[in-house]
C-alpha positions as CSV (number, residue, x, y, z in Angstrom):
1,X,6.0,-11.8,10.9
2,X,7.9,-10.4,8.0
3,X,10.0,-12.8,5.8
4,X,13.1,-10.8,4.2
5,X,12.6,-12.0,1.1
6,X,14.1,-9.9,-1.2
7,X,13.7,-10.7,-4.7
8,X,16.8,-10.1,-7.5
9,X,16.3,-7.3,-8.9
10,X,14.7,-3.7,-7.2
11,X,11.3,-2.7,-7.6
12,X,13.4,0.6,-9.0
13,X,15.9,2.9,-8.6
14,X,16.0,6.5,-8.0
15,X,18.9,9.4,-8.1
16,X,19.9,12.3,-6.9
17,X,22.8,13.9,-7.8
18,X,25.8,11.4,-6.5
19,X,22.7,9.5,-4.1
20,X,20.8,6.7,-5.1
21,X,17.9,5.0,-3.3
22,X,16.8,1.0,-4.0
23,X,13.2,0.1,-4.0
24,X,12.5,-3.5,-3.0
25,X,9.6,-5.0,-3.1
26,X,9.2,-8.0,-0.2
27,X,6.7,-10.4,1.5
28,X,5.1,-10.7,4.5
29,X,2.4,-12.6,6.0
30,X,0.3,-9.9,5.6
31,X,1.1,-9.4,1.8
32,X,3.7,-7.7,-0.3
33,X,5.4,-4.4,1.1
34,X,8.4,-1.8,-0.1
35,X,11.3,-0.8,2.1
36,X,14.4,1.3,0.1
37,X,18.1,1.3,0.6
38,X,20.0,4.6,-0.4
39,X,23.8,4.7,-1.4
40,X,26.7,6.7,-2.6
41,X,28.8,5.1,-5.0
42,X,32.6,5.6,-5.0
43,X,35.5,4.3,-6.2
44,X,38.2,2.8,-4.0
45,X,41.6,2.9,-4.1
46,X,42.0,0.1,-6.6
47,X,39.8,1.9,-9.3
48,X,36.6,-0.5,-8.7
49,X,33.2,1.2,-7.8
50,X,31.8,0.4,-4.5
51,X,28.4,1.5,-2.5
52,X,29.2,2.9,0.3
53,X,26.2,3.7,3.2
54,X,27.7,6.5,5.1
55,X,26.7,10.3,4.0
56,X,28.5,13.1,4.7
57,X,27.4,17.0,4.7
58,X,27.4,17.2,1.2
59,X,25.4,14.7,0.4
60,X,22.6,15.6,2.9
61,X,20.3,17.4,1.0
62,X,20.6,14.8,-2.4
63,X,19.9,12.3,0.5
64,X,16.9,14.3,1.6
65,X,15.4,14.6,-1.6
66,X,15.3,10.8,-3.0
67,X,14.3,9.5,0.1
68,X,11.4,12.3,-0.6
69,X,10.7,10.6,-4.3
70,X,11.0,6.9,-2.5
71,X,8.3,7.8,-0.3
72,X,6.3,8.9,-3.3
73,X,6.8,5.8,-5.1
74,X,6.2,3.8,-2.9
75,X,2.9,5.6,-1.7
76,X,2.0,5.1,-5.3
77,X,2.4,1.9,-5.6
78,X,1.1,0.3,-2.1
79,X,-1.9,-1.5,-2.7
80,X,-4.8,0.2,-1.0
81,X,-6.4,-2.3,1.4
């Protein structure tokens, strides 16, 4: 059973263009594993940057191509068992 256990800081960050995809490394009971979040930061009305999770047309293909480089890194650094 996997424990959420997500620890403070990302295992890394990649970008591309405006999109921007979170590498966490958690723990499991069968060991260490990576899962990624992606986000577009904006500003809000206020002036103060925010992450927002939706996507729209424009962002599709920035979208398509970090969660291309995640699956890279993360291939690259999953310990072979």
């Amino acid at each position: 059973m996997a424990t959420n256990q997500q620890s403070k800081r990302p295992a890394t960050t990649l970008r591309c263009g405006n999109i921007k995809a979170t590498i966490w490394q958690n723990v499991s009971g069968k060991g260490p594993f990576f899962a990624t979040t992606f986000s577009r930061p904006f500003k809000d009305q206020t002036g103060s940057w925010r992450n927002g999770t939706s996507f729209g047309l424009n962002d599709l293909e920035a979208l398509m191509n970090v969660a291309f480089e995640a699956k890279e890194w993360m291939t690259a650094h999953t310990l072979k068992r």
